[in-house]
C-alpha positions in Angstrom: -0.5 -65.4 15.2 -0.7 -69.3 13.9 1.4 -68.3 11.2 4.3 -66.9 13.6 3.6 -70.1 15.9 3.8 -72.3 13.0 7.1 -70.5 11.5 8.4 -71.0 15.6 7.8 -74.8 15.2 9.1 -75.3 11.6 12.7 -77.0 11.9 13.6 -75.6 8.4 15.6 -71.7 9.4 15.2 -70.9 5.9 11.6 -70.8 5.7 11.2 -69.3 10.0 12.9 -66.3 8.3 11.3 -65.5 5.3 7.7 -66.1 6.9 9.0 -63.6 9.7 10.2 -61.3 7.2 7.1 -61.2 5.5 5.0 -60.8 8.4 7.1 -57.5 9.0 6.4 -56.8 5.9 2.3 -57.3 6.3 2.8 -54.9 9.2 4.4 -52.0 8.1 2.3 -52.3 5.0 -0.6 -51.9 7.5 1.1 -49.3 9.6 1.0 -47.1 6.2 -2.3 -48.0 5.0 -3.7 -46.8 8.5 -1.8 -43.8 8.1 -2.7 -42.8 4.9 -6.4 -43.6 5.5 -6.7 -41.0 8.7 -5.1 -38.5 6.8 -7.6 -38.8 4.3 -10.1 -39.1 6.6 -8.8 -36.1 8.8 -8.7 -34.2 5.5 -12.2 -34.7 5.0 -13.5 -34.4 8.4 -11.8 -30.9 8.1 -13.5 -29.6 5.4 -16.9 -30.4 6.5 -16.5 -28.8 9.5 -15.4 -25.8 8.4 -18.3 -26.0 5.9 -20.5 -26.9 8.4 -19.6 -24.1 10.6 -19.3 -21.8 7.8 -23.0 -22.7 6.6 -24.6 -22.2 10.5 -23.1 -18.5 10.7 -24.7 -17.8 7.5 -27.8 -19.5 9.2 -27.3 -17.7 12.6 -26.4 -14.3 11.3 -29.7 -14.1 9.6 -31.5 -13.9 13.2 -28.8 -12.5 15.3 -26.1 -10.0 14.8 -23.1 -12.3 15.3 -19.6 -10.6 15.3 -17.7 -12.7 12.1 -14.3 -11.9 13.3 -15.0 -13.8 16.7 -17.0 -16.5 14.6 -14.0 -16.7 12.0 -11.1 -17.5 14.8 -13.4 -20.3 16.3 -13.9 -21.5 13.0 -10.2 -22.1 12.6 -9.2 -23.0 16.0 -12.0 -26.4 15.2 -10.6 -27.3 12.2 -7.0 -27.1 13.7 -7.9 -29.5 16.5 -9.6 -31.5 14.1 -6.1 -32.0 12.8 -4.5 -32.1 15.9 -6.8 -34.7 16.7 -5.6 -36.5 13.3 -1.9 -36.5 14.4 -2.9 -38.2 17.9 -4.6 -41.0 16.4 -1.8 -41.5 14.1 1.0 -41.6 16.7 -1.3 -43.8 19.1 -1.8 -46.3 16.5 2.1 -47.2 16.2 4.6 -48.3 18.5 7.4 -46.7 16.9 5.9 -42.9 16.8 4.5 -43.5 20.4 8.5 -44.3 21.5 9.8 -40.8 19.3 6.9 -39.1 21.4 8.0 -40.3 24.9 11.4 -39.5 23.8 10.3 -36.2 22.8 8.8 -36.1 26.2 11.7 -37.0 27.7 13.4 -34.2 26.7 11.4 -31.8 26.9 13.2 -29.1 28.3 15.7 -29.1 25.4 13.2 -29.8 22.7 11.2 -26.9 24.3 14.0 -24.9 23.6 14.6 -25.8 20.2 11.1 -25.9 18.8 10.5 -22.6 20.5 13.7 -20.9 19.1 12.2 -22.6 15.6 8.5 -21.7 16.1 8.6 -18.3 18.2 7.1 -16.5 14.9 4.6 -18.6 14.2 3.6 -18.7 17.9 4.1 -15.0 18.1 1.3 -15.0 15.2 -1.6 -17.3 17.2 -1.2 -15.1 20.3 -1.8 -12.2 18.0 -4.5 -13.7 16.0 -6.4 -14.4 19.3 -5.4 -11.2 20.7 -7.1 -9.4 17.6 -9.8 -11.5 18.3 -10.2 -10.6 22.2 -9.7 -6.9 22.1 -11.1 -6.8 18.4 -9.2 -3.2 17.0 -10.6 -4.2 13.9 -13.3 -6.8 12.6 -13.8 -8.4 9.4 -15.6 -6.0 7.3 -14.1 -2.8 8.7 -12.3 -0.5 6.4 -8.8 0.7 7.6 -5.6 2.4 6.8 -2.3 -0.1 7.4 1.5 0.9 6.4 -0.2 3.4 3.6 -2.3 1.3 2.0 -6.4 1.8 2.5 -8.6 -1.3 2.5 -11.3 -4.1 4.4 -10.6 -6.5 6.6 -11.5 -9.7 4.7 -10.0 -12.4 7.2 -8.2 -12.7 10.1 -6.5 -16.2 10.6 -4.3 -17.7 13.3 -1.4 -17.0 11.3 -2.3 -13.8 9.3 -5.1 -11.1 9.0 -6.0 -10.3 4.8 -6.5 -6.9 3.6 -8.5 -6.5 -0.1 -7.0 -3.2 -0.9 -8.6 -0.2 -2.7 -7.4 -1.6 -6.2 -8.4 -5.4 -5.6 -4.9 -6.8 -4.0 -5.0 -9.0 -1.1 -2.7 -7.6 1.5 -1.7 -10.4 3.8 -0.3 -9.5 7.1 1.2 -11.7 9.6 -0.4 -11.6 12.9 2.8 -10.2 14.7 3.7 -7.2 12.8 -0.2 -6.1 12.5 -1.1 -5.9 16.0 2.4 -3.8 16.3 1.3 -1.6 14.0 -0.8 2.2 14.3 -4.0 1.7 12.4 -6.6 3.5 11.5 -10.4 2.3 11.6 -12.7 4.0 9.4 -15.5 1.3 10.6 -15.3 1.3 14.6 -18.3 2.7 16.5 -19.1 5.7 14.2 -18.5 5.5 9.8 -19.5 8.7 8.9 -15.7 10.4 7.7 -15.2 14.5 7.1 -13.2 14.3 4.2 -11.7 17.2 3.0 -10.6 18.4 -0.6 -8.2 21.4 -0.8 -8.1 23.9 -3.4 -5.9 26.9 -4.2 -7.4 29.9 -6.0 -5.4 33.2 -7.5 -4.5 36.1 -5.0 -6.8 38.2 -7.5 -9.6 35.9 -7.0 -13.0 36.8 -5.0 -12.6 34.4 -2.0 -16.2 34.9 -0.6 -17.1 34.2 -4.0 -15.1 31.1 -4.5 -16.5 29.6 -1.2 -20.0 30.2 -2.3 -19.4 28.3 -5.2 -17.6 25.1 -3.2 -20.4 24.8 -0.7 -23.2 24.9 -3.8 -21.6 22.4 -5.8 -20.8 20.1 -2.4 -24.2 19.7 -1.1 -25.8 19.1 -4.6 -23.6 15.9 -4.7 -26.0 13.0 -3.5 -23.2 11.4 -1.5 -23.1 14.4 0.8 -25.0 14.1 4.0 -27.3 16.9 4.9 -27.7 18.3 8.1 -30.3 16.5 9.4 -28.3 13.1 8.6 -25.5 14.1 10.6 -27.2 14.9 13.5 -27.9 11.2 13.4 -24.4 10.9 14.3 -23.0 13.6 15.7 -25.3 16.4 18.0 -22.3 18.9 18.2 -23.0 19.7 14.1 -24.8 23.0 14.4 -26.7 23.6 10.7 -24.5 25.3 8.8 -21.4 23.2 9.4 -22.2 20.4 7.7 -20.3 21.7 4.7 -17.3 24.3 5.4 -14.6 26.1 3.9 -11.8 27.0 5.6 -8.8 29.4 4.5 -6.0 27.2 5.4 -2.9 28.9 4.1 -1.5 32.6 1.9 0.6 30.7 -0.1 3.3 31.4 -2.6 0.9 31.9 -5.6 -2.2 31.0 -4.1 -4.7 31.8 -1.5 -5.4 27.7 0.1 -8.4 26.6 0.8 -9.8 23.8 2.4 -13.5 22.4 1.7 -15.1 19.7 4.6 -18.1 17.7 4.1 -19.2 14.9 5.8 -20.3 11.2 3.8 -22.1 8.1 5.4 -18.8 5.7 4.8 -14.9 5.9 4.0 -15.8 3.8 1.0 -16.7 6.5 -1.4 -15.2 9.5 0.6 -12.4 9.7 -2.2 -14.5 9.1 -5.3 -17.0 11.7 -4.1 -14.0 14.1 -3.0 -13.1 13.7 -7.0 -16.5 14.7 -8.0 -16.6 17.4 -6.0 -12.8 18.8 -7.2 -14.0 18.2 -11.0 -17.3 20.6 -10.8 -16.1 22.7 -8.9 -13.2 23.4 -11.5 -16.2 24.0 -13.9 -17.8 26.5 -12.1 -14.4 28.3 -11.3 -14.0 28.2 -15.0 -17.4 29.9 -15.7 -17.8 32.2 -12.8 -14.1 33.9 -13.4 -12.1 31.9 -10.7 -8.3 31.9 -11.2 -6.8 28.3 -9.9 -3.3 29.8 -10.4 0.0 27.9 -11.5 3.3 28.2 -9.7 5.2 31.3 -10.1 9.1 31.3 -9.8 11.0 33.9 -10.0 14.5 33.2 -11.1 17.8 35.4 -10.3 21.1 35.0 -12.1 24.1 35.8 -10.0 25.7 37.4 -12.5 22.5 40.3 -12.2 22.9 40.9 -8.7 26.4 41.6 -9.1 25.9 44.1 -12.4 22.9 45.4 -10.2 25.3 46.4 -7.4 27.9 47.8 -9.6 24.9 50.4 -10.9 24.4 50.8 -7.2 27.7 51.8 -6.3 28.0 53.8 -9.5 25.1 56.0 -8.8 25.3 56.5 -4.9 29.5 57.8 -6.0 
């Protein structure tokens, strides 16, 4: 301020305007420096929130049974306002921002329009993401089936929910196009899965025998639950059901049937189904079971029509 009242009083226009000019200069150098010191400072405000918050769910989860999915979209809703909060400081701090915001405020009804033409997807995706996170289909940790691929729930963001597939991929979906889709929870209310594992044996074949020999190798796998076990979960097993086979299907070349037994979790259903397929092809092998191939039988045209000319031949 004395040296803008000193530059008014100074007689010599030269020097007025190159003392203004540098004092607009000071400013704007200031305006930037403010600016680049709350981002910093919103930057790292950010992170140790979310580490904070991230550190007293660890804390909290120890003693109580906290749901993470809930705990993971109020973790990120904080440390978006935290930036949100950023950007108002910024544009309160300078004149010229505050006049683009009043501006912006002005015309709101055609901005409104613009940015939501421009941001409908993105907005479509927080709705989503808070939907999931209201009605909760799935939580982080469950295991689920999604457009043909099987996997757990690692994430669920405001934008996007992450999927760490069988084979170690991350599978990121946005918000939109998940909560549109038909899922399938492995992990909701009840894990135990009846996984089944079909097998085709030879018309020749003994079938009572071959079931006998799919429900002894099943329930010596130690991934199989036993009777008791299920009951845990399920009264309406009676004993006996907890492994079946079921003839599914006469075939072309092979009498189908279908083996059921029930394990604790989706995650090792298909390894155990594998284990199960494998010795039970050993004991097939040993105890005279047929697992047959395909059988095709092929006819020529030109047969069928030297067949009918022996036809015609013989009934003249």
């Amino acid at each position: 301020m004395r040296i803008t009242k000193l530059a008014e009083n100074t007689t010599n226009n030269g020097f007025t305007d190159l003392i203004s000019g540098n004092i607009a200069d000071y400013v704007q150098l200031g305006d930037f420096a403010f600016i680049f010191v709350v981002l910093v400072t919103t930057l790292v405000v950010s992170k140790i929130v979310d580490r904070l918050l991230k550190n007293q769910f660890k804390a909290i989860s120890l003693k109580l049974n906290v749901d993470e999915t809930i705990y993971r979209i109020f973790r990120h809703i904080t440390v978006a306002f935290v930036y949100l909060l950023g950007i108002i400081v910024i544009v309160a701090r300078i004149p010229t921002l505050q006049n683009l915001s009043l501006a912006l405020f002005a015309g709101a009804g055609f901005a409104g329009i613009v940015v939501g033409l421009a941001a409908q997807t993105t907005l479509a995706n927080i709705i989503s993401g808070l939907s999931l996170a209201l009605f909760r289909p799935f939580r982080v940790g469950d295991r689920v089936n999604i457009r043909d691929e099987y996997g757990k729930i690692t994430d669920i963001t405001l934008r996007h929910t992450v999927v760490k597939t069988w084979d170690n991929r991350r599978l990121i979906l946005p918000n939109h196009i998940i909560s549109d889709e038909a899922i399938i929870n492995w992990s909701i209310e009840d894990p135990t899965v009846a996984w089944p594992v079909d097998i085709g044996i030879s018309y020749d074949s003994d079938i009572d025998l071959a079931r006998k020999i799919m429900i002894e190798v099943t329930k010596k796998h130690y991934n199989v639950m036993t009777y008791p076990q299920i009951r845990r979960h399920d009264d309406s097993i009676q004993e006996g059901e907890e492994v079946t086979v079921r003839l599914t299907e006469l075939g072309d070349f092979a009498v189908n049937l279908r083996l059921l037994f029930w394990v604790e979790d989706r995650s090792f259903a298909y390894t155990t189904g594998c284990d199960i397929r494998e010795s039970i092809k050993k004991r097939f092998d040993a105890e005279g079971i047929e697992i047959p191939f395909p059988y095709r039988t092929i006819v020529y045209k030109t047969d069928l029509e030297k067949e009918e000319k022996r036809s015609e031949e013989k009934a003249s």
